[in-house]
Short mmCIF file of the C-alpha atoms (twelve columns), coordinates in Angstrom:
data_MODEL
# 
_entry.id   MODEL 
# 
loop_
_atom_site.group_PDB 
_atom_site.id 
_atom_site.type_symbol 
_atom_site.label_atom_id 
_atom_site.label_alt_id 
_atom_site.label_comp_id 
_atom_site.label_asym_id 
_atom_site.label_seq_id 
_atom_site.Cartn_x 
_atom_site.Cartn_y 
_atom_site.Cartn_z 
_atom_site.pdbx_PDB_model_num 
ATOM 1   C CA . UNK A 1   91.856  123.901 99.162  1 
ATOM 2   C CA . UNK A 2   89.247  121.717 97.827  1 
ATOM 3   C CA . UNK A 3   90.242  117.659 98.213  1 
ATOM 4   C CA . UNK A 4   89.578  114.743 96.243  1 
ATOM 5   C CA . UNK A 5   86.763  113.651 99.646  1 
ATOM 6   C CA . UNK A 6   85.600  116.493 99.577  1 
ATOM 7   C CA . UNK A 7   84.371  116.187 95.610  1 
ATOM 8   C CA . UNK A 8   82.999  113.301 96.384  1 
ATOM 9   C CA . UNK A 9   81.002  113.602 99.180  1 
ATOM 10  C CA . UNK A 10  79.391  116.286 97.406  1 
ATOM 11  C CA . UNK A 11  79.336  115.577 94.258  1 
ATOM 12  C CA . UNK A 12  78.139  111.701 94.391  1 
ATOM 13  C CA . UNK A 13  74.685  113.223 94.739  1 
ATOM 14  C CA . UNK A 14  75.125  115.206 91.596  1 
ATOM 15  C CA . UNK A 15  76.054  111.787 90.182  1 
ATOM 16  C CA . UNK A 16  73.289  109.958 91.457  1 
ATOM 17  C CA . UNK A 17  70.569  112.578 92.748  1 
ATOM 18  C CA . UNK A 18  68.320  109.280 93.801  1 
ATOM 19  C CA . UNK A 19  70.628  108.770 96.897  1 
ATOM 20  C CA . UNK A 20  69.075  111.109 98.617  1 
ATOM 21  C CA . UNK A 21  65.987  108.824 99.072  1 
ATOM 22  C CA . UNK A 22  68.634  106.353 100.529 1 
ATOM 23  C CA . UNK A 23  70.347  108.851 103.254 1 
ATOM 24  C CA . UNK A 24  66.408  110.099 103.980 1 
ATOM 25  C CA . UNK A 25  65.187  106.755 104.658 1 
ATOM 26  C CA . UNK A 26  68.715  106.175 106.777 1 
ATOM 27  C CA . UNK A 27  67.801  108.898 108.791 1 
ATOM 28  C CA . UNK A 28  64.396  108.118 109.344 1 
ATOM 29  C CA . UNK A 29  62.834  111.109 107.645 1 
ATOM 30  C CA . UNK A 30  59.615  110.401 105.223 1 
ATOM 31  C CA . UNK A 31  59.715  112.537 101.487 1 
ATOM 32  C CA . UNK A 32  57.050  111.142 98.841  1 
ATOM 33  C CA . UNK A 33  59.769  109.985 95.795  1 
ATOM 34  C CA . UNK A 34  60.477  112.732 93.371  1 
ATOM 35  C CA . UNK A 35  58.970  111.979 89.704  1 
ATOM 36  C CA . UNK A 36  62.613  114.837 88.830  1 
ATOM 37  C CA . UNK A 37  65.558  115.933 90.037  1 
ATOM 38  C CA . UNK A 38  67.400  118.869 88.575  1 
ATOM 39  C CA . UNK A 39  70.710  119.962 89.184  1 
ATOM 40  C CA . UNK A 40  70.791  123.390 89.608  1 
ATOM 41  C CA . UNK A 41  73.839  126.449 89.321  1 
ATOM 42  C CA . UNK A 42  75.516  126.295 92.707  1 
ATOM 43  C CA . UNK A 43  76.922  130.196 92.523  1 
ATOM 44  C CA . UNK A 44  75.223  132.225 94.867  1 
ATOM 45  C CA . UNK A 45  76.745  135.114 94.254  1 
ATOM 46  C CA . UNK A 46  75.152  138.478 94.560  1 
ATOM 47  C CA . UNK A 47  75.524  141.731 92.649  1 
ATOM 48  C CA . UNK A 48  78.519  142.650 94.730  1 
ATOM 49  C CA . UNK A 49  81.644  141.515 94.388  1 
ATOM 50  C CA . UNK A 50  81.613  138.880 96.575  1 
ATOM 51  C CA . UNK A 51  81.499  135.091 95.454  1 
ATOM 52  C CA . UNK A 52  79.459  132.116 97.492  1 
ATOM 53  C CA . UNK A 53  79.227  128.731 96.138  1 
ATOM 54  C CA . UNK A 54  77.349  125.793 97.399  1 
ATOM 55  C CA . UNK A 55  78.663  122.660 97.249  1 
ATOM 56  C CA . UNK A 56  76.013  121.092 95.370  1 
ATOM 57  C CA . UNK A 57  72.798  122.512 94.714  1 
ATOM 58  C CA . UNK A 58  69.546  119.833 93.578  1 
ATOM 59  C CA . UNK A 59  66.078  120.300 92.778  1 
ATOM 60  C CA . UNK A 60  63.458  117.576 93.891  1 
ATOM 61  C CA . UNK A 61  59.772  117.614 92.353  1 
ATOM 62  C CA . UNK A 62  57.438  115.319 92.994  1 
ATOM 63  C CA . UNK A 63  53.600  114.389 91.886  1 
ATOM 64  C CA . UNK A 64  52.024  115.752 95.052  1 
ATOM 65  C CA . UNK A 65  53.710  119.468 94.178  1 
ATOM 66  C CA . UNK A 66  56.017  119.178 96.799  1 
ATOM 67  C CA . UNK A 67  58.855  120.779 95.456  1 
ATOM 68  C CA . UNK A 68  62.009  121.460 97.509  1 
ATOM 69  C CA . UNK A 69  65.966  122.335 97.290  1 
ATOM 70  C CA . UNK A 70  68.417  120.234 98.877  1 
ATOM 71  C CA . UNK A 71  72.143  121.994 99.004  1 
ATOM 72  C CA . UNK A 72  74.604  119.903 100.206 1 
ATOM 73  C CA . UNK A 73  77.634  120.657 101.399 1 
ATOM 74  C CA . UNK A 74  81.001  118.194 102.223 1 
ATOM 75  C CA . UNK A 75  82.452  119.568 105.651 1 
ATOM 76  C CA . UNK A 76  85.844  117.823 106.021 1 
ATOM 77  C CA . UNK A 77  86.614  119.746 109.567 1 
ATOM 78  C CA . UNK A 78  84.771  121.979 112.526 1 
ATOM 79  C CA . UNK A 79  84.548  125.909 111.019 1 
ATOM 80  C CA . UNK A 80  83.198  128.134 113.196 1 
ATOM 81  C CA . UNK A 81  82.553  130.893 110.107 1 
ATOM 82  C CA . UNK A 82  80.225  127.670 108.134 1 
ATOM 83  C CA . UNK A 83  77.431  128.317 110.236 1 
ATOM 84  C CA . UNK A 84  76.550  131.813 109.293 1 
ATOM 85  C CA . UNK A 85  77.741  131.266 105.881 1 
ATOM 86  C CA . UNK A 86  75.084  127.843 105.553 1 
ATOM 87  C CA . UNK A 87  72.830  130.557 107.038 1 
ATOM 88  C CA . UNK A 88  73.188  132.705 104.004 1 
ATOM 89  C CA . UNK A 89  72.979  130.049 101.532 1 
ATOM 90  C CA . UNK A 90  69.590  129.216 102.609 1 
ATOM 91  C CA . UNK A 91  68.447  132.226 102.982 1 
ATOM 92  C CA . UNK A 92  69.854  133.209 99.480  1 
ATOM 93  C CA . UNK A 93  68.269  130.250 98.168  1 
ATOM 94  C CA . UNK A 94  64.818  130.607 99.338  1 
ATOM 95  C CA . UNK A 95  64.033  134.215 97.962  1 
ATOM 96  C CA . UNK A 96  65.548  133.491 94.458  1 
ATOM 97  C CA . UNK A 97  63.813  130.139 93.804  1 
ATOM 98  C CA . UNK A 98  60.915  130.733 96.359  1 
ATOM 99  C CA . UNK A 99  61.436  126.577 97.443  1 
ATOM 100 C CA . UNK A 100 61.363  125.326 100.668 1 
ATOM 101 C CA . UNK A 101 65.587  124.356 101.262 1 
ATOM 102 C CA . UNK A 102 66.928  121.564 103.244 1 
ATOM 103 C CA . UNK A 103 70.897  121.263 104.082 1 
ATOM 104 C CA . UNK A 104 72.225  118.517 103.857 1 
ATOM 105 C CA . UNK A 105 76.170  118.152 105.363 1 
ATOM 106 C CA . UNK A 106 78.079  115.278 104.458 1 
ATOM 107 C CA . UNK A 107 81.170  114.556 106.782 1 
ATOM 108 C CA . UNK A 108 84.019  111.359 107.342 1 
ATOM 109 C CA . UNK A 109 84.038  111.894 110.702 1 
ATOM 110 C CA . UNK A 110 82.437  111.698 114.162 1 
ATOM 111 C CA . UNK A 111 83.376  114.520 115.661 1 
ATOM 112 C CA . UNK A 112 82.972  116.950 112.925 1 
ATOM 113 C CA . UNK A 113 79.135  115.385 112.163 1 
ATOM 114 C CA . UNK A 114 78.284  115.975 115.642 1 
ATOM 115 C CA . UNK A 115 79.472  119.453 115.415 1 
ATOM 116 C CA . UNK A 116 77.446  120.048 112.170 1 
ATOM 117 C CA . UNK A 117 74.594  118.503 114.001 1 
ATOM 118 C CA . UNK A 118 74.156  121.377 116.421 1 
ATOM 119 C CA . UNK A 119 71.118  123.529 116.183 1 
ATOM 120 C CA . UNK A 120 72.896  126.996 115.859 1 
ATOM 121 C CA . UNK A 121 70.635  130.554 116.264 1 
ATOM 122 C CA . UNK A 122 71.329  133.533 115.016 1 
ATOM 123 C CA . UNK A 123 70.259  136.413 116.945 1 
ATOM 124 C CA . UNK A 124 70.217  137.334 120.552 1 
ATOM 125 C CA . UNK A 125 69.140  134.469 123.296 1 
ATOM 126 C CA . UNK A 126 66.378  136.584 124.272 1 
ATOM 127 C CA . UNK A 127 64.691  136.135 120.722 1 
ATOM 128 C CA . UNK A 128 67.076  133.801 118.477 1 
ATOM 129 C CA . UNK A 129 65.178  135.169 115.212 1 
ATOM 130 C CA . UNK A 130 67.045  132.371 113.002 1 
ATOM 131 C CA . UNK A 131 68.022  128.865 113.548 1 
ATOM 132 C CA . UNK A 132 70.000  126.640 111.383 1 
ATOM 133 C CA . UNK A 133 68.953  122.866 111.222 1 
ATOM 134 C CA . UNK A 134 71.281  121.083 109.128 1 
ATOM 135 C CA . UNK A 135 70.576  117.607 108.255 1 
ATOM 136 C CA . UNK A 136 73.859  115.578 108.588 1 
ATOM 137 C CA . UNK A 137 75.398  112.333 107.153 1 
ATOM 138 C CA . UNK A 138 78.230  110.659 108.704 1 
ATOM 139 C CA . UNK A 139 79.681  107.482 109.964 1 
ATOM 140 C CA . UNK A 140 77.690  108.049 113.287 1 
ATOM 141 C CA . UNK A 141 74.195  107.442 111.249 1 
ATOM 142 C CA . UNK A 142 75.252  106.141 107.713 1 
ATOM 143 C CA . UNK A 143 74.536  102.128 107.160 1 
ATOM 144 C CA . UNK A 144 77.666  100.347 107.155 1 
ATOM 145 C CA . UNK A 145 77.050  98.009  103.737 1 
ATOM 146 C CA . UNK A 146 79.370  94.872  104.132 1 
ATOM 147 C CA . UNK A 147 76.763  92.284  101.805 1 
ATOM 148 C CA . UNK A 148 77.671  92.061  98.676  1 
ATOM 149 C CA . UNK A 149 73.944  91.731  97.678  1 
ATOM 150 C CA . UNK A 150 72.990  95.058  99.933  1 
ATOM 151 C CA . UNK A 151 75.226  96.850  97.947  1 
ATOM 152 C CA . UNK A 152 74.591  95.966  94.821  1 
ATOM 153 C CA . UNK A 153 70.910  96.957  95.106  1 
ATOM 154 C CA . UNK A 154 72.090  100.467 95.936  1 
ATOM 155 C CA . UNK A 155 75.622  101.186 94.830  1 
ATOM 156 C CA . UNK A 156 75.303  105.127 95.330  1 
ATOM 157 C CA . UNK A 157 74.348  104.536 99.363  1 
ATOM 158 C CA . UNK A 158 77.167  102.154 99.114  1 
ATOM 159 C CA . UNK A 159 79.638  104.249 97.880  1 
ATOM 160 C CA . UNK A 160 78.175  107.029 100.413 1 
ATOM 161 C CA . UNK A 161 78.937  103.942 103.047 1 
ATOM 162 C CA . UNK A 162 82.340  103.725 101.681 1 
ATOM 163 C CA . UNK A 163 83.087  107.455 101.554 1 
ATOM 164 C CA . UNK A 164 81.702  108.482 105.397 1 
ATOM 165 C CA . UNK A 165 83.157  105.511 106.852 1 
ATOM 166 C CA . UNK A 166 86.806  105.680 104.879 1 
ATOM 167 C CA . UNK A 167 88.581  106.567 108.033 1 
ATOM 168 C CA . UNK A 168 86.180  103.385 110.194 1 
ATOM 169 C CA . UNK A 169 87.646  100.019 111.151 1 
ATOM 170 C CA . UNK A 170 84.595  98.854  109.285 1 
ATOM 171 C CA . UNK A 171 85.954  100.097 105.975 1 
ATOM 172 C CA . UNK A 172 87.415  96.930  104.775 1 
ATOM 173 C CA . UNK A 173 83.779  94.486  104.984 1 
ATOM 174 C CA . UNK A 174 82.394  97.733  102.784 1 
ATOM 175 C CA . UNK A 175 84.905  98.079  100.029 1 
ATOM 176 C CA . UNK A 176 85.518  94.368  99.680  1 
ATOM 177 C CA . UNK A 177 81.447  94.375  99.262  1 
ATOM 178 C CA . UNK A 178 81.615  97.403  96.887  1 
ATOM 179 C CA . UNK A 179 84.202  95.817  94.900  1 
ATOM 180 C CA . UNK A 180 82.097  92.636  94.304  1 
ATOM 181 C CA . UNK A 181 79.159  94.558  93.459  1 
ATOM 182 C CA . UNK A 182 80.601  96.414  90.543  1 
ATOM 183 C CA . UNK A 183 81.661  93.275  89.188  1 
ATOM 184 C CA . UNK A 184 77.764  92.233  88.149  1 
ATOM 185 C CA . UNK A 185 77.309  96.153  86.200  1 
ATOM 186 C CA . UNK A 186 78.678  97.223  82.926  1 
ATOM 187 C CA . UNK A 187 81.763  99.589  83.227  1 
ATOM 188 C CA . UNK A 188 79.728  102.494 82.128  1 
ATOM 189 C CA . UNK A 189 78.012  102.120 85.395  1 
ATOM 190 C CA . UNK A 190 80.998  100.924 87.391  1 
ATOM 191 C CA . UNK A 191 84.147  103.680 86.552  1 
ATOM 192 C CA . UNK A 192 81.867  106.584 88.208  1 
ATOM 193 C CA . UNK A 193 81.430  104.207 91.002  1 
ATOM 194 C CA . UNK A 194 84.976  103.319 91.432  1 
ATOM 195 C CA . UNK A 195 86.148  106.990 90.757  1 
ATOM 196 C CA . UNK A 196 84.050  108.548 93.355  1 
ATOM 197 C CA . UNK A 197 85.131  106.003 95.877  1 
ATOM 198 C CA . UNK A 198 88.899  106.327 94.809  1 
ATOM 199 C CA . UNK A 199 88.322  110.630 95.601  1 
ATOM 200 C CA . UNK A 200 86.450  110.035 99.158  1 
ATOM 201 C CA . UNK A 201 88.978  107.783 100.330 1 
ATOM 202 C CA . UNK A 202 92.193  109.749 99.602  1 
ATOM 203 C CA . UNK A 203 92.376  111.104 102.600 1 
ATOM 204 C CA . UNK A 204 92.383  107.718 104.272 1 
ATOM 205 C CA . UNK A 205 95.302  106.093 103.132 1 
ATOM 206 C CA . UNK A 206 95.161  102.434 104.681 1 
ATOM 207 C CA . UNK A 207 91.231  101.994 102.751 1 
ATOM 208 C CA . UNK A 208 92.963  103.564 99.624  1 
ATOM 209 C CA . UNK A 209 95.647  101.481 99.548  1 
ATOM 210 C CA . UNK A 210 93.187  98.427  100.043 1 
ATOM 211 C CA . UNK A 211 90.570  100.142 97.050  1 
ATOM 212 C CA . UNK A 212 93.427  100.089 94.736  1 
ATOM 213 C CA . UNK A 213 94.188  96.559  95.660  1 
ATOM 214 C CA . UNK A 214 90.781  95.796  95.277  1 
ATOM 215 C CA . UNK A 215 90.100  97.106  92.043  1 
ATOM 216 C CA . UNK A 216 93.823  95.549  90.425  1 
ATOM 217 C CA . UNK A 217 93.095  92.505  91.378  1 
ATOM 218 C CA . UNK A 218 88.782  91.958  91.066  1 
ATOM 219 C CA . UNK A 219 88.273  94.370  88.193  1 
ATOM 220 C CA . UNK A 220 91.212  93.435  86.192  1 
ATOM 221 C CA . UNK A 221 88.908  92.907  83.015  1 
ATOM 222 C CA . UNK A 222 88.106  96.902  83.027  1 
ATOM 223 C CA . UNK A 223 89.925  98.942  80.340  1 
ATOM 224 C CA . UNK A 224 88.511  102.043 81.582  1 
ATOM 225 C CA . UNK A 225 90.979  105.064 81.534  1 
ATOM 226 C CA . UNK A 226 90.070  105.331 85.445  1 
ATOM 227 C CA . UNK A 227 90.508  101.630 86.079  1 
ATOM 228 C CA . UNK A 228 94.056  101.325 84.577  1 
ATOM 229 C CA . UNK A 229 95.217  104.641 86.459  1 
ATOM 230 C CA . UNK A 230 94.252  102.644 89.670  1 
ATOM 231 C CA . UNK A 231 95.813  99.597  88.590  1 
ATOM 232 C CA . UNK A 232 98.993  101.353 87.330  1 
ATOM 233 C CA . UNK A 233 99.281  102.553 90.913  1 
ATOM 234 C CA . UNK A 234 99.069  99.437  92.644  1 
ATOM 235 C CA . UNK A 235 101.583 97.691  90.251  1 
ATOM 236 C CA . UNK A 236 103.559 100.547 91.011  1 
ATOM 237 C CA . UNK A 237 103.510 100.045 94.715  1 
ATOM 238 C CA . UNK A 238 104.132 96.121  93.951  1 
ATOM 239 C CA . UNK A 239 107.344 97.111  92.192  1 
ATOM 240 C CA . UNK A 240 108.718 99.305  94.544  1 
ATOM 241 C CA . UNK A 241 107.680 96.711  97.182  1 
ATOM 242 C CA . UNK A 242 109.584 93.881  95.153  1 
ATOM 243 C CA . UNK A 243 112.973 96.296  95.173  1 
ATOM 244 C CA . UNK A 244 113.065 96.906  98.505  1 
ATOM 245 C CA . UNK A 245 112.555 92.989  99.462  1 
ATOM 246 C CA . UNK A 246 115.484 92.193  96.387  1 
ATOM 247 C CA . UNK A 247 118.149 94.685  98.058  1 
ATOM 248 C CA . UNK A 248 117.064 93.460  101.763 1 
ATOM 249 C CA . UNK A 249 117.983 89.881  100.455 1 
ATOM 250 C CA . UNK A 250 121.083 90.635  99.412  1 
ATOM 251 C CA . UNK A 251 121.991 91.970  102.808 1 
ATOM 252 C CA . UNK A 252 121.771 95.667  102.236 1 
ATOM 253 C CA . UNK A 253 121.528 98.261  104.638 1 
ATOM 254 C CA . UNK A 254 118.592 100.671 102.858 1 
ATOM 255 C CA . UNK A 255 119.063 104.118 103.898 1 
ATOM 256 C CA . UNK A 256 115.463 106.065 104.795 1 
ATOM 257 C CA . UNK A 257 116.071 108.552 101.770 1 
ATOM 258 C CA . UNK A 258 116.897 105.152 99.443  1 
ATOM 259 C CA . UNK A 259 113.318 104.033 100.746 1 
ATOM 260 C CA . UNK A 260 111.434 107.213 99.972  1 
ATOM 261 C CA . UNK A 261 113.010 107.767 96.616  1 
ATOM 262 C CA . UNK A 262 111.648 104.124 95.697  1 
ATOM 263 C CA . UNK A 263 108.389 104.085 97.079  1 
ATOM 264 C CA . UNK A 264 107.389 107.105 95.771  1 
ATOM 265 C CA . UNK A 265 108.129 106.675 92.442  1 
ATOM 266 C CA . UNK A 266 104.979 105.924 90.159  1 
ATOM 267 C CA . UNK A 267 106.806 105.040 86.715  1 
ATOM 268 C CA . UNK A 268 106.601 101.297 86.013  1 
ATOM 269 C CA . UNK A 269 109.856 101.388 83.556  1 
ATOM 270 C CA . UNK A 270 111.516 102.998 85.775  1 
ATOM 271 C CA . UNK A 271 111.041 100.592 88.690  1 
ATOM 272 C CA . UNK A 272 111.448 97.477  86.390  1 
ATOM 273 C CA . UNK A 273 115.048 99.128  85.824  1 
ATOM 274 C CA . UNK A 274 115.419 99.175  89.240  1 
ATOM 275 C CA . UNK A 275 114.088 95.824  89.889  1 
ATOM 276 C CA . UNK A 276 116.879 94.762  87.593  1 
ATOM 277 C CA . UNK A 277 119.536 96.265  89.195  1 
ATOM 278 C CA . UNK A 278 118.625 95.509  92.355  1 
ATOM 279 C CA . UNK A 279 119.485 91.861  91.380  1 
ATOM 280 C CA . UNK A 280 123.136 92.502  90.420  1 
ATOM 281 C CA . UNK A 281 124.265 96.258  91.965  1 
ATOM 282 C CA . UNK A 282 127.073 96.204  94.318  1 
ATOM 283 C CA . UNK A 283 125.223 98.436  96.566  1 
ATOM 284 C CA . UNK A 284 121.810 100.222 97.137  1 
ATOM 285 C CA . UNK A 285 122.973 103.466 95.767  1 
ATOM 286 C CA . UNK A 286 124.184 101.686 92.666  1 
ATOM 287 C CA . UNK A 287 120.522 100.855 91.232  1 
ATOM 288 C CA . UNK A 288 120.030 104.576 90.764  1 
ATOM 289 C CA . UNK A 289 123.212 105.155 88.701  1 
ATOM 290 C CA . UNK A 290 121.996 105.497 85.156  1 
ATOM 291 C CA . UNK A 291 119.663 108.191 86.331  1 
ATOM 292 C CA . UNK A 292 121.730 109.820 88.879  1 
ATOM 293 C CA . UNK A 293 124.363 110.079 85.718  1 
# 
């Protein structure tokens, strides 16, 4: 099933194909600058009737004629099958746009980046007549942005930062850095920002829940459709917070199911009508009586 991270580890470099210069440079590798990037149809898909689909599939041309594909792919956990199936891609790619191809595999972890990192062959040991050299990005290599300044220079690489590192103790220094930065842009440039970081980070939920925060309180002034979703949430999770504290005060004994139905609620009129009983109800059950009715 394809997950919010893994969109956006992918598809940031659709987004901003110019990042790739940043994760290159990161990585120590040396390409002249492209004077165009295309973004080209990831379906790889031959006459048979069986579908393969990169990730993300970009073109890079530059002065000196040194074309190249870069596919990149978001690998969330180790697959033993990805190997041979990367295998085909480049393959695939290189006789039906006659380009040199790069890989590039974009992870959140350590463990599965240094599994992606692994030189793999195909063939026998005796004569190995393929091998697969993916490039990789991860938190183990990726520059962990925390200034402010740093990232607003290059708020792709920092959103990359964000994204690879969403599951790092070092997450909070980048998003509060992130956060700032998108302050000094116009929202036209900030909402893809802020919605690419809100998809990579769902599966961390500690650096969501801080994003959210983040983006409620310092980017209160956007009116963005993505920008109130985000702050809906977190006022959400403020009033259901706000209950709870209201029927603890009172001296209530919350049962666990009371707890769940409350925090997982996401309508703000309905927990404000909670909020209201919870001032006056003769028990913790009793705030859900209208409904329950």
């Amino acid at each position: 099933m394809v997950s919010p991270p893994h969109e956006a580890m992918h598809r940031i470099f659709q987004e901003y194909p110019g990042l790739f210069a940043g994760v290159s440079k990161a990585l120590d590798l040396d390409f002249a600058p492209p004077t165009s990037v295309t973004i080209l149809p990831t379906d790889l898909t031959e006459a048979r009737p069986v579908e393969r689909r990169v990730d993300t599939l970009l073109r890079f041309d530059s002065e000196d004629d040194d074309s190249f594909l870069l596919a990149v792919e978001a690998q969330r956990e180790k697959d033993p099958d990805k190997p041979s199936s990367w295998a085909y891609y480049l393959s695939f790619l290189s006789t039906k746009y006659k380009l040199p191809v790069m890989l590039l595999v974009v992870c959140q972890d350590r463990a599965t980046a240094e599994w992606a990192t692994q030189h793999v062959s195909l063939g026998p040991r005796q004569w190995p007549a393929l091998t697969l050299r993916p490039l990789v990005a991860g938190p183990h290599n990726m520059p962990v942005i925390t200034d402010p300044d740093e990232a607003t220079a290059d708020l792709a690489l920092a959103t990359l930062s964000a994204i690879t590192h969403a599951k790092q103790p070092v997450i909070d220094g980048i998003l509060k850095a992130l956060s700032t930065a998108v302050l000094d842009v116009p929202e036209a440039v900030a909402d893809p920002i802020i919605e690419l970081t809100t998809q990579g980070l769902d599966s961390a939920p500690r650096a969501l829940e801080l994003w959210r925060t983040l983006v409620a309180v310092d980017l209160s002034f956007y009116k963005s459709s993505i920008s109130e979703e985000i702050r809906d949430q977190g006022r959400a999770q403020r009033g259901a917070e706000d209950i709870l504290v209201v029927l603890e005060a009172r001296g209530f004994d919350i049962p666990d199911e009371i707890r769940e139905r409350v925090t997982s609620c996401d309508d703000p009129a309905l927990l404000r009508r909670w909020l209201t009983r919870a001032v006056t109800a003769p028990s913790a059950e009793e705030i859900f009586t209208d409904e329950d009715a």
